[in-house]
C-alpha positions in Angstrom: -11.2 -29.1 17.1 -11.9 -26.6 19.9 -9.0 -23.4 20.5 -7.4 -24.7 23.1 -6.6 -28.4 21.3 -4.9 -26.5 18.6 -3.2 -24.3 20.9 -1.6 -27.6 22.5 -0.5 -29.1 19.2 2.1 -26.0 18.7 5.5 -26.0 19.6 8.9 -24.4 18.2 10.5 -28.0 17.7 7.6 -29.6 16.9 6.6 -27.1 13.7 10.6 -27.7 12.9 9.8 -31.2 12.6 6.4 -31.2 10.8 7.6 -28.5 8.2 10.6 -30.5 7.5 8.4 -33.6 7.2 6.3 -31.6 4.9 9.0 -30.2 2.4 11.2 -33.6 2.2 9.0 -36.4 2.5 9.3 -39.4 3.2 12.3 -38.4 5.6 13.7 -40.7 8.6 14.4 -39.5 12.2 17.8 -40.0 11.9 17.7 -37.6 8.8 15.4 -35.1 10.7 18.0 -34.6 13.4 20.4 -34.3 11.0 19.2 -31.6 9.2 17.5 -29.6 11.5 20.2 -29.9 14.7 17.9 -31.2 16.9 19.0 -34.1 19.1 17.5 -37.9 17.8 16.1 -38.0 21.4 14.2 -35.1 20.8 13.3 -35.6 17.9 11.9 -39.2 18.7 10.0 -38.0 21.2 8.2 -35.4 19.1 7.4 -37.6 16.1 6.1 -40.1 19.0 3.5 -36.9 19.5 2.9 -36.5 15.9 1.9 -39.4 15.3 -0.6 -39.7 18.3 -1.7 -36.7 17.5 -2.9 -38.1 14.0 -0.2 -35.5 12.1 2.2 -37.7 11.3 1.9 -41.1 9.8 4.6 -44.0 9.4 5.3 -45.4 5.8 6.8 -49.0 4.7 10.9 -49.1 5.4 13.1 -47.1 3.5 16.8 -47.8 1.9 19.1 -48.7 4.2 23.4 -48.6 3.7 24.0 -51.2 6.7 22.0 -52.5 9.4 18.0 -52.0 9.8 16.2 -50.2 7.6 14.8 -46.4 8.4 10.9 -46.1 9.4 9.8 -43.0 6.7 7.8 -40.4 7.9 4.9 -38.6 6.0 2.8 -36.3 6.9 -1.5 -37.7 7.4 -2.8 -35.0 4.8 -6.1 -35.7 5.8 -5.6 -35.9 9.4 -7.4 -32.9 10.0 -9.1 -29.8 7.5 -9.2 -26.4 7.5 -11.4 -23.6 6.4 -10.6 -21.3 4.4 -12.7 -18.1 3.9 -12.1 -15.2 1.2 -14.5 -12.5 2.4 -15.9 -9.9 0.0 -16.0 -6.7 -1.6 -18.9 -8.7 -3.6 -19.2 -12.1 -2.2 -18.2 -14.8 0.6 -16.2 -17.6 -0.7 -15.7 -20.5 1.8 -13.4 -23.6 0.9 -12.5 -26.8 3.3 -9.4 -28.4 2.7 -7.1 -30.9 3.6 -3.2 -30.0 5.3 -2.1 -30.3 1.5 -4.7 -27.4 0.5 -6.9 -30.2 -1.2 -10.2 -28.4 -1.8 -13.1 -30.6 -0.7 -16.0 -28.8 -0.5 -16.9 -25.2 -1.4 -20.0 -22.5 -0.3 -20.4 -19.4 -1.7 -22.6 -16.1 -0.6 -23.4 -12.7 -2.3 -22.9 -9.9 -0.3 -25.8 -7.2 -0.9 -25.1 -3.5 0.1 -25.2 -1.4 2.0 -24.3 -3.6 4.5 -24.1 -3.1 7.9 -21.2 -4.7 10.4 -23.8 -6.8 11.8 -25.3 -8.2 8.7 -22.1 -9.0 7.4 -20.9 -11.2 10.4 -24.4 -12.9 9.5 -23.8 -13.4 5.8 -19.8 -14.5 7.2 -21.4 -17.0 9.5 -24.1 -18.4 7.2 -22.2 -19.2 4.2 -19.2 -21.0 6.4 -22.0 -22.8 8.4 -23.5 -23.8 5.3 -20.1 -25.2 4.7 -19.8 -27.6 7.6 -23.0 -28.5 7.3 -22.5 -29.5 3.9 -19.5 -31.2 4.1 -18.3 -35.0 4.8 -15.3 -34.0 7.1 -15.3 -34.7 10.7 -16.2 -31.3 12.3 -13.6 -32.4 15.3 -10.7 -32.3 12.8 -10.7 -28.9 11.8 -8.0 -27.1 13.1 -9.8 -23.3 12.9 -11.0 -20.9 10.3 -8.4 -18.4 8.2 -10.5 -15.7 7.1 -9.2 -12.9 4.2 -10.3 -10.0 4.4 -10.2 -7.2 1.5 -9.3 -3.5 3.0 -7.1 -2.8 6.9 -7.1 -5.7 9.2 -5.5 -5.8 12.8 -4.2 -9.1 12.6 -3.8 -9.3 16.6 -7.5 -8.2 17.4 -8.8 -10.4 14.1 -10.8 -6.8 13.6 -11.4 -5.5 10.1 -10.8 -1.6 10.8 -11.8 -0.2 7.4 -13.3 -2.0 4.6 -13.7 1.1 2.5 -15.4 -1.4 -0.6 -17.9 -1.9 1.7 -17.7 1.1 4.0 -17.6 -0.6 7.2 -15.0 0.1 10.1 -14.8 -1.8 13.1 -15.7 -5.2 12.7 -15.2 -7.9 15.3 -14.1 -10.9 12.7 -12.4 -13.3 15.2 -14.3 -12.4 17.9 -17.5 -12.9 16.8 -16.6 -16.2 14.9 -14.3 -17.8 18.0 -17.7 -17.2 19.6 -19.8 -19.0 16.9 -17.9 -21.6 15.9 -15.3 -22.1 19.3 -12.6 -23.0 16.5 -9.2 -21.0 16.3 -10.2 -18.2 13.7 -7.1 -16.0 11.8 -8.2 -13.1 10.1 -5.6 -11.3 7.7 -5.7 -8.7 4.6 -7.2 -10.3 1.6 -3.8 -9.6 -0.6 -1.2 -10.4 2.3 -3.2 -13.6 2.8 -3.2 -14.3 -0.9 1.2 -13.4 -0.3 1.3 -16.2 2.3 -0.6 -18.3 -0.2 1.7 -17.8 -3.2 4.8 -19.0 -0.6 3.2 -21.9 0.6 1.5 -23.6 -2.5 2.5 -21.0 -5.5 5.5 -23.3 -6.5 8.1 -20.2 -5.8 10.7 -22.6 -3.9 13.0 -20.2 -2.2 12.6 -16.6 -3.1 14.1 -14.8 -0.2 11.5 -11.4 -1.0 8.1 -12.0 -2.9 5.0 -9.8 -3.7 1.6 -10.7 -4.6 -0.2 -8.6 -5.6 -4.1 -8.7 -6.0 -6.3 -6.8 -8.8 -9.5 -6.8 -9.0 -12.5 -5.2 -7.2 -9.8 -3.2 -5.4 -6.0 -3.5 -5.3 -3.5 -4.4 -2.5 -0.2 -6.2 -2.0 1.2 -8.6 0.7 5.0 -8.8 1.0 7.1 -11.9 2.1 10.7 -10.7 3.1 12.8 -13.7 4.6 9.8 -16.1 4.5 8.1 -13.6 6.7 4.8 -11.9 5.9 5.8 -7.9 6.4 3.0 -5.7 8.2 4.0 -2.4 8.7 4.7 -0.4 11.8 0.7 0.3 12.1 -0.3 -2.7 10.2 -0.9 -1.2 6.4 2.7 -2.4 4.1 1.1 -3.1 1.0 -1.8 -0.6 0.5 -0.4 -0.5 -3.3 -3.7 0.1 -4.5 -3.3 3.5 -2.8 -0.2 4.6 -4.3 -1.2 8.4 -5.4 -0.2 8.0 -9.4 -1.8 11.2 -10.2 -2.2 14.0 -7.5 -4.8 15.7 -9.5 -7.4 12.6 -10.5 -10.1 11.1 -9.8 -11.3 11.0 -6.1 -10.4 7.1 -4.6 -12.8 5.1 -2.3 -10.3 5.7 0.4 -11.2 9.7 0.0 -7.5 10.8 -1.9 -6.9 11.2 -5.4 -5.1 9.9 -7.8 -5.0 6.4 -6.2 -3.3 3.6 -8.9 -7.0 1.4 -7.9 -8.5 3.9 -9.5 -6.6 3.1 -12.8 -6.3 -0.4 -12.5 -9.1 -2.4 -10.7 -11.9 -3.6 -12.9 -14.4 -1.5 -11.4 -11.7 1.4 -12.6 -11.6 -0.2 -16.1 -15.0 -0.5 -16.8 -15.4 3.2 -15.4 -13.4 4.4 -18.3 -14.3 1.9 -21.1 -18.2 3.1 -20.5 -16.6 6.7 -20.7 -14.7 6.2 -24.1 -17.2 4.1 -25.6 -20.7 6.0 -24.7 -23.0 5.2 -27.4 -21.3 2.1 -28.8 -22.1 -0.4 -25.7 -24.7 -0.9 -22.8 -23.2 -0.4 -19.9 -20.0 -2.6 -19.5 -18.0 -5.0 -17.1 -14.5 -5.2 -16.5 -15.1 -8.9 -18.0 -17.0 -7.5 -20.9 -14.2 -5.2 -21.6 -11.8 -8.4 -21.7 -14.3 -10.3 -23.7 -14.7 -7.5 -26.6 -10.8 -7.1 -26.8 -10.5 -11.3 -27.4 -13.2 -10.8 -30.3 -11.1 -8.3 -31.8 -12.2 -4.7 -30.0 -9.5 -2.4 -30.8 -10.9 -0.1 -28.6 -10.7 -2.4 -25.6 -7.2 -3.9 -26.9 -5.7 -0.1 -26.0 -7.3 0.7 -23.2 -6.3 -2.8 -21.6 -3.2 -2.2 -22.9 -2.7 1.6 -21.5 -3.9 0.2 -18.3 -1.1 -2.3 -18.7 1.0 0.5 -18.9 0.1 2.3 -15.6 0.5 -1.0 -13.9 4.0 -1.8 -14.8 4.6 2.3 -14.0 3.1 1.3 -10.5 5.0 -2.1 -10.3 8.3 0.2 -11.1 7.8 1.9 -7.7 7.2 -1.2 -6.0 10.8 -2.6 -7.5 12.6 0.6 -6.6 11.0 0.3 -3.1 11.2 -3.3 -2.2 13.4 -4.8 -4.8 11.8 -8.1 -4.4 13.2 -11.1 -5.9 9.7 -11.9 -8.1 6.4 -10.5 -8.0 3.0 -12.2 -8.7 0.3 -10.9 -10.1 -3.2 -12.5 -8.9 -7.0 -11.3 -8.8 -9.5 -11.3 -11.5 -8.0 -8.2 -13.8 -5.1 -10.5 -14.6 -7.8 -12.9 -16.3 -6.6 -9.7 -19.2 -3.1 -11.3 -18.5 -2.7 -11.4 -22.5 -3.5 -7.6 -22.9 -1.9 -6.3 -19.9 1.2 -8.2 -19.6 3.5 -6.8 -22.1 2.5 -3.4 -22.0 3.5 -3.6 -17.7 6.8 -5.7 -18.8 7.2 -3.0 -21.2 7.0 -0.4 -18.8 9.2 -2.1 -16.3 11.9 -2.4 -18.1 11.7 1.1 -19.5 11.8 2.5 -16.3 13.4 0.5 -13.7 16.9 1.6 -12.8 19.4 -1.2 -13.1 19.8 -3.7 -15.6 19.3 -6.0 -12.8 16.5 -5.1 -11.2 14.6 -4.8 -14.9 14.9 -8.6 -14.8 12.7 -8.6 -11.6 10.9 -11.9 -12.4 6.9 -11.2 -12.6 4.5 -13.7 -13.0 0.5 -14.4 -12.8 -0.5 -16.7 -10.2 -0.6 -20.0 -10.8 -3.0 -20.9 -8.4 -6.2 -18.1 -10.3 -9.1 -17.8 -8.9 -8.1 -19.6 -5.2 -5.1 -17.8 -4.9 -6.8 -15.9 -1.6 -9.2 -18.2 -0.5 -6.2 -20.1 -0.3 -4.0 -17.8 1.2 -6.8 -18.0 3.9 -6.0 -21.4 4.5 -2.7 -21.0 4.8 -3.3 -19.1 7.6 -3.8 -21.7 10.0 -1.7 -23.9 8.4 1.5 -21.6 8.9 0.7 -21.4 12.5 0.8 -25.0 12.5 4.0 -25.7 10.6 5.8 -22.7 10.5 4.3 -20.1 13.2 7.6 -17.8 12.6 7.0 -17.5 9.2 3.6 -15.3 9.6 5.0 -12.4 11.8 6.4 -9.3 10.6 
């Protein structure tokens, strides 16, 4: 679907009515207007559009208390697709998927450093045009691309500034895939796309205030206040994994010290389980340090443990700071969820300040490994339903 076709298919009222379509279907007109103020002319009118527009679709009659029986109203799921693309430190992950977030075909791409800005556009366009090429969906019906991207994104430009993983500045995301691909492209970072995610298919219902938070090659945070994503004054709320911890430690990949990623990530874990253990292992993953705690590794039981500790110490200064109403934990260090878990409950509820506020709920993503690539595709799909909810 070219930018400009999905750029028509927006309105205010319109997103009122497919949002409220999506969270209580089957729903009549009559029950739309009801609930959402808008007048049953109007409301007509735009489900008329819907449904030419492929959106919507119409279901046998529903329950009537008098008189004719309702038409029901669903929404047409696969209707159209949308791709979703989580995009590096270490790899490209490309999904396509249905309005629901169905996943329905998959690509995937190694990213080989150093890189350069250019050669990573390359690897970004190969791996989502191996995607279209490879799948059965109807190129027409995809509504655009929602990219994540790890590190500081300017959401309005769709330009990665620093990608310090990768050590790239600069790069022209949006623009140089609009140009590709002539499809609407978002581009957002990796952990406030993987926040968006969590709202829209995490199962959270109605948390006013939520934050993800994503651990693994590096660590960040995306914050939903008010069912809106929250970016900051200059664009960088939720740079968690840059929370100095300890003024006087090791040197971060963002150049300070101290950083809590350089505690917490799994690059950070294996750093200091090859450092306690030289002599007793090759040298080891944050995985392998998961797997030799499960087979019994003291060793690796306490330091997954301690770093459990300095999580929930850095998850103490995100309550006292936000106060959100639950936190979720996502990324591939929480595959340790076992080992780190109660040592960061443990911690929180040490530490925090109320009685209340130690009850914060915190949870690990239900949705694992596609929590971002997800969130990516929730991008576009917020713009679609809910275009209010994504600014902030």
């Amino acid at each position: 679907m070219q930018r400009g076709t999905f750029q028509l298919m927006k309105s205010v009222n319109k997103s009122i009515i497919l949002n409220k379509i999506r969270t209580a279907e089957p729903i009549s007109r009559a029950q739309i207007a009801k609930e959402t103020s808008l007048t049953p002319p109007t409301v007509s009118s735009i489900v008329k559009e819907l449904i030419d527009q492929g959106l919507v679709r119409e279901s046998i009659l529903g329950h009537s208390s008098g008189g004719r029986k309702p038409t029901m109203l669903h929404i047409n799921t696969d209707a159209f697709y949308v791709v979703g693309v989580d995009a590096g430190p270490e790899s490209v992950e490309c999904v396509l998927t249905d309005l629901t977030g169905a996943i329905l075909q998959r690509t995937s791409k190694l990213l080989e450093n150093p890189l350069t800005n250019e050669q990573f556009l390359s690897d970004l366009k190969e791996a989502i045009l191996a995607l279209l090429q490879a799948g059965e969906a109807d190129q027409e019906k995809i509504i655009g691309i929602g990219v994540a991207m790890h590190g500081v994104v300017d959401v309005k430009t769709g330009t990665s500034l620093v990608a310090p993983i990768l050590n790239l500045r600069n790069i022209p995301i949006k623009e140089a895939l609009e140009e590709e691909f002539n499809l609407t492209v978002k581009v957002e970072n990796d952990a406030r796309a993987m926040a968006l995610g969590e709202s829209w298919f995490g199962g959270h219902g109605d948390a006013d205030s939520m934050v993800a938070v994503n651990i693994g090659r590096g660590v960040g945070a995306g914050i939903v206040i008010n069912g809106k994503l929250y970016h900051g004054a200059q664009g960088i709320a939720g740079e968690f994994g840059h929370m100095a911890v300890d003024i006087n430690g090791e040197i971060c990949e963002c150049g300070n010290r101290g950083c809590l990623q350089t505690f917490i990530s799994g690059a950070a874990i294996a750093k200091r389980a090859n450092s306690r253990l030289e002599g007793q292992n090759a040298s080891l993953t944050g995985k392998a340090v998961y797997d030799l705690a499960e087979s019994g590794s003291q060793d690796c039981i306490d330091l997954l443990q301690e770093t459990g500790h300095i999580m929930g110490v850095g998850l103490t200064n995100l309550i006292h700071i936000i106060n959100p109403s639950e936190i979720v934990l996502g990324g591939g260090v929480m595959k340790s969820e076992k080992f780190l878990m109660p040592a960061a409950l443990a911690a929180i509820r040490q530490k925090v300040l109320t009685p209340e506020a130690k009850e914060t709920h915190v949870t690990v993503s239900r949705l694992g490994d596609e929590a971002t690539v997800l969130g990516a595709v929730s991008l576009l799909l917020v713009e679609l339903f809910d275009p209010v909810m994504q600014i902030g």
